[in-house]
N, C-alpha and C positions, 0 to 999 in steps of 0.2 A: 318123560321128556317134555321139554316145553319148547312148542313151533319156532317160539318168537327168539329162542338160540339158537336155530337150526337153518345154515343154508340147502337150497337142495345142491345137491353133490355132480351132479349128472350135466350142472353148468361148467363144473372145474374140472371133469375127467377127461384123460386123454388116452391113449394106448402106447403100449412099452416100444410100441414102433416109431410114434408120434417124432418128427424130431424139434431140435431145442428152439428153431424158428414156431414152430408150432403152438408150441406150449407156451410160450410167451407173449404171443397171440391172445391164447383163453386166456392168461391169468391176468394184462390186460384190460380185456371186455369184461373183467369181473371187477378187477382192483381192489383182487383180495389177497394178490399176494401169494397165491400160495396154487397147487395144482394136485391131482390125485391121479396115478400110477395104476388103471384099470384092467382089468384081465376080462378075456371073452365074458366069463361070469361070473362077474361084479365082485370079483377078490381082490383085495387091496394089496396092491404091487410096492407101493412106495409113495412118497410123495417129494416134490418138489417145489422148490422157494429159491425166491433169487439172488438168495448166498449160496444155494446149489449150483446153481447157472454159474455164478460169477466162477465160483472155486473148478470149475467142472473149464472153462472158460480160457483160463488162468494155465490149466494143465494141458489143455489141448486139443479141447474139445472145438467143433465149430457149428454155426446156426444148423447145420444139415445131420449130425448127429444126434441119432434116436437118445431120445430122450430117458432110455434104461441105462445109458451110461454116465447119464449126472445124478439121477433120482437119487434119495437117501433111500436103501431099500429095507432098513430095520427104524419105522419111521416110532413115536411115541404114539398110542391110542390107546381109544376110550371104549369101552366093552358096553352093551345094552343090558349087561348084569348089573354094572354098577350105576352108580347116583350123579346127580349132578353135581357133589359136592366134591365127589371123587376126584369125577373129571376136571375141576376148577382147582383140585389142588393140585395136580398134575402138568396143568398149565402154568401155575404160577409158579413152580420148580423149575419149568423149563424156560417160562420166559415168551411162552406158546401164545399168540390171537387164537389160533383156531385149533381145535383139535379132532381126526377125525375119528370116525364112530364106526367098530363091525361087533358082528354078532360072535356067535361060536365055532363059524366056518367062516373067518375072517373076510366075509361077505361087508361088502360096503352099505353102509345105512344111512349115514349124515355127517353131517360138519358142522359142529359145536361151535361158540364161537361166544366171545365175553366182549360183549358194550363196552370200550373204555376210551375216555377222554383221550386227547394227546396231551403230552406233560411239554411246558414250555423249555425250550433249549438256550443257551444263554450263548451259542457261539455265534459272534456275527456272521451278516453274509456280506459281500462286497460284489456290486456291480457297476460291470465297466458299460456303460451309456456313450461315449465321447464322440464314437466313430461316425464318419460323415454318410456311410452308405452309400457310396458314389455307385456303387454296382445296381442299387435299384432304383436310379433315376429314370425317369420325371419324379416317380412317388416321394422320394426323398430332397428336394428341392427345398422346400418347404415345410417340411415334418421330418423329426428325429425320427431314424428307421426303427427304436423301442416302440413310439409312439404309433404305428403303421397298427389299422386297424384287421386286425383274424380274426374271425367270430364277428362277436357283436362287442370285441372289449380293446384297446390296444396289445399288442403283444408282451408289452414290460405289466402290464395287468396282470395276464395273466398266470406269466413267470412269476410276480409277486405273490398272488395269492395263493399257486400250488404250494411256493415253501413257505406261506404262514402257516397254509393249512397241518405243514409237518411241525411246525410249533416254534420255527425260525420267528423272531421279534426285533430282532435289531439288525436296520440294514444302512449300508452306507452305499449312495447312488455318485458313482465317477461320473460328471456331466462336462462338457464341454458345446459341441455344435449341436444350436437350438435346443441348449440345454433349461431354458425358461418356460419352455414347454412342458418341461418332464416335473420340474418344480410344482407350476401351478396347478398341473393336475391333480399330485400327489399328497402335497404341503407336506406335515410330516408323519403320514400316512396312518392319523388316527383315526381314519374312518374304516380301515385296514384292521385295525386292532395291532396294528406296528411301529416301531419307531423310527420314522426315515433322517438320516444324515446326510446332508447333500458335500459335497468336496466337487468342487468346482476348478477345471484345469484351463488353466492360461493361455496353454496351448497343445496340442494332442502329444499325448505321454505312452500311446502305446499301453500294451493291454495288463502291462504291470508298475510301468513309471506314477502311474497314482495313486499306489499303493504307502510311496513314500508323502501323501499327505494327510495320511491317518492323523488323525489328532491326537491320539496317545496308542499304545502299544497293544494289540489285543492280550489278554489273560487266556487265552483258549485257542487253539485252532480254530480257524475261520476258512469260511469258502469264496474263492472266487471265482464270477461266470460272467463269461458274457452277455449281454444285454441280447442279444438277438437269436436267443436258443431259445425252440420250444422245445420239452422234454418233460417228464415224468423219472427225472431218474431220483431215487430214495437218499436223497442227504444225508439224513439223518444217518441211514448204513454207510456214506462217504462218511462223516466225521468217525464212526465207529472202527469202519478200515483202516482210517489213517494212524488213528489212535494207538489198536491193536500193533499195526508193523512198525509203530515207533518211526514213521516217516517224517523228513521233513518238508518234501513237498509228495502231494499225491493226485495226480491228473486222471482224470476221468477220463476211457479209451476206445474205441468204437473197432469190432471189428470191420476190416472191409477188404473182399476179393475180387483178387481180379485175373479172367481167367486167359492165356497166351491163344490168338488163333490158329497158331502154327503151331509144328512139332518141333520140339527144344531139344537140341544136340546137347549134350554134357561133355565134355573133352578134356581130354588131359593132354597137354600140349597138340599134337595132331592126331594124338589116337581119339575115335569116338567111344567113348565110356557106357554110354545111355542116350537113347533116343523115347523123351517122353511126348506122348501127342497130348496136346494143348491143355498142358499145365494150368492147373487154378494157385498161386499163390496166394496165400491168407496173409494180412498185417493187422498188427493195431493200430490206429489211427486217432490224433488228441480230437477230444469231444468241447474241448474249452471249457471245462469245468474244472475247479482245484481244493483241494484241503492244504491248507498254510499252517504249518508252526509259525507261534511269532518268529522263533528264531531267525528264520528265512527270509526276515524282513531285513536282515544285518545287509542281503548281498543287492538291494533293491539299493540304485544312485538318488539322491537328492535332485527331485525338480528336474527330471529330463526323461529321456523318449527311451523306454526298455521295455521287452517286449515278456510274455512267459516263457518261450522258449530260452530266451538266456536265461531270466532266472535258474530254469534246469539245469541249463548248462552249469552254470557257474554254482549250483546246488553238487552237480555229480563234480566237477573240479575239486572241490573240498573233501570229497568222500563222503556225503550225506546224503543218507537215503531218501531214493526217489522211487515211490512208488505207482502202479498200474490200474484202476479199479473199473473193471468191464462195466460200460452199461449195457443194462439190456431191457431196459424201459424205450418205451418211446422217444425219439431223440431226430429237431432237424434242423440244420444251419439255415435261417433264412439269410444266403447271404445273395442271391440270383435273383432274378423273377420266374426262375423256373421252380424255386424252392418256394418263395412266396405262394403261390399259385396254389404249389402242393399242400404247406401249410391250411391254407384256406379251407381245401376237400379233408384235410387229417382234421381243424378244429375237432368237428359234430362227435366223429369218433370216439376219440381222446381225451377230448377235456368238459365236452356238457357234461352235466351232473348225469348220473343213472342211477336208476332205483335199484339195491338189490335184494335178493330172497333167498 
């Protein structure tokens, strides 16, 4: 075996008790995607990925749920009998980055793992810039709230170059208030290694109205997101969701609970049914992220103020599919200065570079 394909493993292990807030966690601080299902002594239980989560998600599951009840638990591996050549071909059947490695007592030994470029993706992305961010004033006075420095880069920066880095190249920037700022920082973003299209609105169109000033019709599902999301969520696996359920719109959904301080009578007219003490209800919640068929562009009005929620509306009206795709990546609305703030403490986290082994 050769070191230089090997992570150590012992960074992505979690236990079958671990739950799914957990393990999302490690996998995360790794940004590898992927996690291992360990047992007291070091037997390989299962592993987990964030098409597990999502599907696990989906069904029922919630952040506080051990983590043995999404795992894949008959997962693909690589045995220390065989060769490197094995294991590479077993990955490229599946489709696999990493593969993990046990002996003959399905003992854990490593995580395999194959160097490969990102392949470019040809579906645009679309961001909505317009919004005046009255909510983080004084700061926004004077500076478009994309423009608002986190780290040491603006926030539309940053958002920019996580999804080149997934191999996104064509984007189109909605600008509106102190939209000349986001221009000349950006030009058209060949220092990026992407192609920026600016569509510039008149007057504020809301977070889908300028959608209807695409200059011609996408050939591909495309995404659209807000300008003032930081997040880590895998696009690339959103176009692939959307793709898959034959959606025509597919929103990205956060969960979020909330839990009653009282005990909750249940009634059926005056008789009491159930008496629960302080309920946690779980929702989904929109994240402002979207996968678009062009299709869905038919129900988008000419030159005025429509928001994404009606598009759904008026998507489910027709009887076309609308679909759900949990994030479970890092995900945070700055739209307060209490979010900013947090923003700021999550940067160093989340998005410095980190070496990994």
């Amino acid at each position: 075996m050769k070191d230089m394909h090997m992570h150590d493993w012992k960074k992505i292990a979690v236990s079958p008790t671990s739950s799914v807030k957990d393990t999302l966690e490690v996998m995360d601080k790794t940004a590898l995607q992927i996690a291992l299902v360990i047992s007291e002594a070091d037997n390989l239980l299962g592993t987990v990925t964030d098409g597990d989560i999502r599907r696990s998600l989906l069904a029922g599951a919630t952040l506080h749920t051990p983590i043995e009840q999404a795992m894949n638990a008959r997962p693909v591996v690589g045995h220390t009998h065989e060769n490197e050549m094995l294991w590479v071909k077993r990955m490229n059947k599946h489709q696999f980055r990493h593969l993990p490695i046990v002996d003959n007592q399905q003992k854990i030994v490593g995580l395999f793992f194959q160097k490969k470029s990102v392949e470019p993706i040809s579906n645009p992305v679309v961001l909505m810039l317009g919004g005046m961010g009255t909510r983080l004033r004084p700061l926004t006075e004077n500076i478009p709230k994309p423009m608002l420095t986190v780290g040491d880069q603006p926030i539309l920066e940053t958002i920019v170059k996580h999804i080149a880095e997934q191999g996104f190249e064509e984007f189109y920037f909605c600008i509106n208030y102190l939209g000349d700022q986001i221009r000349d920082y950006f030009g058209n973003g060949e220092s990026l290694g992407i192609r920026i299209h600016y569509i510039e609105e008149k007057e504020r169109m809301g977070t889908a109205g300028a959608l209807s000033l695409l200059p011609e019709l996408p050939k591909k599902p495309f995404i659209v997101m807000n300008g003032d999301l930081l997040t880590k969520v895998d696009l690339r696996a959103l176009i692939d969701f959307h793709s898959e359920n034959e959606n025509a719109v597919t929103a990205c959904v956060r969960e979020y609970s909330q839990q009653v301080p009282y005990g909750v009578m249940e009634l059926n007219g005056h008789e009491v049914c159930q008496l629960v003490e302080k309920p946690v209800y779980r929702y989904f919640v929109n994240g402002g992220i979207y996968a678009l068929s062009p299709e869905s562009l038919d129900f988008v009005p000419k030159e005025t103020f429509y928001d994404m929620p009606s598009l759904i509306d008026d998507t489910l009206a027709k009887s076309q599919k609308v679909g759900g795709f949990p994030i479970t990546e890092y995900w945070m609305d700055i739209g307060q200065m209490p979010d900013y703030y947090q923003a700021q403490a999550d940067y160093e986290v989340h998005f410095q570079k980190r070496k990994l082994s």
